[in-house]
C-alpha positions in Angstrom: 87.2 263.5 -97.6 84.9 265.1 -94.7 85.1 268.9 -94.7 83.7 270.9 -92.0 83.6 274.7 -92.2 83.5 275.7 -88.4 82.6 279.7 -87.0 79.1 280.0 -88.7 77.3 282.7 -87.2 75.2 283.6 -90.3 72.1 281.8 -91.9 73.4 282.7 -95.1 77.0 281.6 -94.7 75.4 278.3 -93.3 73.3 277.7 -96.9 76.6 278.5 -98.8 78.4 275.5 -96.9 75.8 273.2 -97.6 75.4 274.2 -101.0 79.1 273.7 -101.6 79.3 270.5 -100.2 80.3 270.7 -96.9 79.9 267.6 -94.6 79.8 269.6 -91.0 79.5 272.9 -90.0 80.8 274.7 -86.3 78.5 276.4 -84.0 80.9 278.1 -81.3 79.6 278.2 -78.0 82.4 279.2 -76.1 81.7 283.0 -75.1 85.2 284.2 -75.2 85.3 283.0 -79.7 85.1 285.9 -82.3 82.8 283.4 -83.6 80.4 283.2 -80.4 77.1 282.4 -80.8 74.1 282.3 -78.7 71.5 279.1 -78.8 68.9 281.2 -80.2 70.7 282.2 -82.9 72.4 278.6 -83.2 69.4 276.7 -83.3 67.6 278.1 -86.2 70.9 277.3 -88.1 70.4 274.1 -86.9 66.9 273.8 -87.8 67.0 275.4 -91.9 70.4 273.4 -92.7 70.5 270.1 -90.3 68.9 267.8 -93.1 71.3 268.5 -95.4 75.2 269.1 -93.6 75.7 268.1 -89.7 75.8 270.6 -87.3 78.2 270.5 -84.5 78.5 272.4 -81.4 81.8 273.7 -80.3 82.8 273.7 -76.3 85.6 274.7 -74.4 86.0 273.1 -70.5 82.2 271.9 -70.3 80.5 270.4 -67.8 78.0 267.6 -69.1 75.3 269.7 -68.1 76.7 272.4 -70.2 76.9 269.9 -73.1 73.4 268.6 -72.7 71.7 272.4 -72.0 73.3 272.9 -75.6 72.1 270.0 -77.2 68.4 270.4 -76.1 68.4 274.5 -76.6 70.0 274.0 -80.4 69.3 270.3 -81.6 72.7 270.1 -82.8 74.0 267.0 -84.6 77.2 266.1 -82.6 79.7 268.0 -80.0 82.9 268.7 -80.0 84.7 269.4 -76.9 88.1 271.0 -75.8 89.3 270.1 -72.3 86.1 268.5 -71.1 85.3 268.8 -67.1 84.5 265.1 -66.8 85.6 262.4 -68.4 84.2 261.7 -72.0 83.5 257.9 -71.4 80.7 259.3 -68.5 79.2 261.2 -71.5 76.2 259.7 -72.7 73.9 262.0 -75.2 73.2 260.1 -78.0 74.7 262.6 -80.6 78.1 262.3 -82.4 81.0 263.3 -80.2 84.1 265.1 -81.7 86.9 265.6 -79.3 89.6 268.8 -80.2 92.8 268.5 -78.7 95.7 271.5 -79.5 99.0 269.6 -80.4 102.1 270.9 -79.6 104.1 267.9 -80.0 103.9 263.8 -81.3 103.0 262.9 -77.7 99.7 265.1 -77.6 99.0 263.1 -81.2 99.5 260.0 -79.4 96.9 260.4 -76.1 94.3 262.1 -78.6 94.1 258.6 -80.4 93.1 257.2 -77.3 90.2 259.4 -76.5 87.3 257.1 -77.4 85.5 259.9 -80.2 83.6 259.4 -83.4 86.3 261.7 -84.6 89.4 263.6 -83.2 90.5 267.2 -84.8 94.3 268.1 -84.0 94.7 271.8 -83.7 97.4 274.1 -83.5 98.2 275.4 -80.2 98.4 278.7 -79.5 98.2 279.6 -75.6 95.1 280.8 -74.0 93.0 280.3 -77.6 90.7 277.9 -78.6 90.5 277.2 -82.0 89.9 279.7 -85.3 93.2 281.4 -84.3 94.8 281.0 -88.2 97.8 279.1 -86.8 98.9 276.1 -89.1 98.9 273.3 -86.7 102.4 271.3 -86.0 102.3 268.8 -89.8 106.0 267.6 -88.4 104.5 267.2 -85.1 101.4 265.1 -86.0 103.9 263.0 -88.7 106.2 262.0 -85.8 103.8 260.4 -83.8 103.3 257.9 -86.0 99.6 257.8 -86.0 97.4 256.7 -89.1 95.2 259.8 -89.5 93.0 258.5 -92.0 90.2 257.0 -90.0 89.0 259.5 -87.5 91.4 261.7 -87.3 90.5 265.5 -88.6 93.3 268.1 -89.5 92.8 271.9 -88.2 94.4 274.9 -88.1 95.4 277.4 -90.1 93.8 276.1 -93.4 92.8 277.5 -96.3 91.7 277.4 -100.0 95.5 277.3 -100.8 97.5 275.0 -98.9 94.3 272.7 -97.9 95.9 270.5 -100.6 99.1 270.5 -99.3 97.7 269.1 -96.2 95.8 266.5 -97.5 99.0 265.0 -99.1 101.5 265.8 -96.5 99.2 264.8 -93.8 96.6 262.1 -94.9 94.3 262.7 -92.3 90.4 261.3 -92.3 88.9 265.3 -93.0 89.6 269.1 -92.8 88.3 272.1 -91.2 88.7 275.5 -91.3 87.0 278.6 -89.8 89.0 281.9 -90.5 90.9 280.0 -93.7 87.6 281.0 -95.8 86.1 284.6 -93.7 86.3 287.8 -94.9 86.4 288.8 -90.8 85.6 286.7 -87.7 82.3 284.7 -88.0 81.7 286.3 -91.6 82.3 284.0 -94.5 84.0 284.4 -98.2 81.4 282.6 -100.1 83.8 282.1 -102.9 86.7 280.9 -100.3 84.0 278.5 -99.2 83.4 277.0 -102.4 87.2 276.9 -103.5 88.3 275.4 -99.7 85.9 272.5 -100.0 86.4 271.4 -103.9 90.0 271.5 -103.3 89.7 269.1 -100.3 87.1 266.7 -102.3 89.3 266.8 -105.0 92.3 266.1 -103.4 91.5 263.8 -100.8 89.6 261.5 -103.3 
């Protein structure tokens, strides 16, 4: 089970996710997140914990030379993108790419599994936000569509160490992530919910 703990903004809260087996964590570079960070600050993240989690840069409506001015100021991992400005097959960086889309029905489910990603995470749509807002995305939703979530295909939204089980079982997606399911306030982390959010989703999607 991948398990990516997104909205670090803290060395510290970055050690604690690799320490408790995290997979990915989420550097957010969209300046209107709780959770913003600035490349400075993002890329010495990057540089102490990149060897042992992946580090993954979060956009919102970029342009490809916003995505490659973030990849050469931070040295990020992989990308993940909301509402790109171009179109994700022109993208060539040589880094993973993650593509976020907000569901609010099947059908959104449906033309996310044909975005051509390394991996696709189905949040929960709230208007105007981007992610980290602690709404559960749409389980009934993503069911309907139909779609086997098991390969690529990330569950987000409104997670936490409680009902990340639930989830898992209900939805059978590929991974989980979470940003304000394991904080104790935006962009500062529960080490303990940390620890508890990722055994739970090891445990349960093994």
């Amino acid at each position: 089970m991948f398990v990516k703990i997104c909205g670090i903004t803290r060395i510290d809260d970055a050690y604690s996710c690799a320490e408790s087996g995290a997979d990915a964590i989420g550097l957010n570079f969209y300046h209107r997140s709780k959770r913003f960070i600035e490349f400075g600050d993002a890329e010495v993240i990057v540089r102490e914990v990149s060897p042992y989690v992946t580090t993954v840069g979060i956009m919102v409506q970029p342009t490809m030379d916003d995505v490659a001015s973030a990849i050469q100021a931070t040295g990020i991992d992989a990308v993940q993108i909301y509402e790109p400005n171009f179109d994700l097959r022109d993208l060539v960086i040589g880094k993973m790419l993650y593509y976020s889309a907000r569901v609010r029905n099947a059908e959104d489910v449906k033309l996310a599994s044909r975005i051509g990603a390394d991996l696709i995470f189905l949040d929960a749509f709230v208007d105007g936000e981007f992610g980290g807002t602690g709404q559960r995305t749409d389980w009934k939703a993503i069911k309907l569509s139909g779609i086997d979530l098991s390969d690529r295909f990330v569950l987000s939204g409104g997670l936490h160490p409680e009902n990340v089980c639930e989830a898992i079982q209900g939805v059978g997606p590929y991974g989980v992530d979470t940003a304000s399911g394991v904080e104790i306030s935006p962009g500062k982390k529960d080490r303990k919910k940390i620890r508890e959010f990722i055994s739970n989703a090891k445990q349960c999607g093994s």
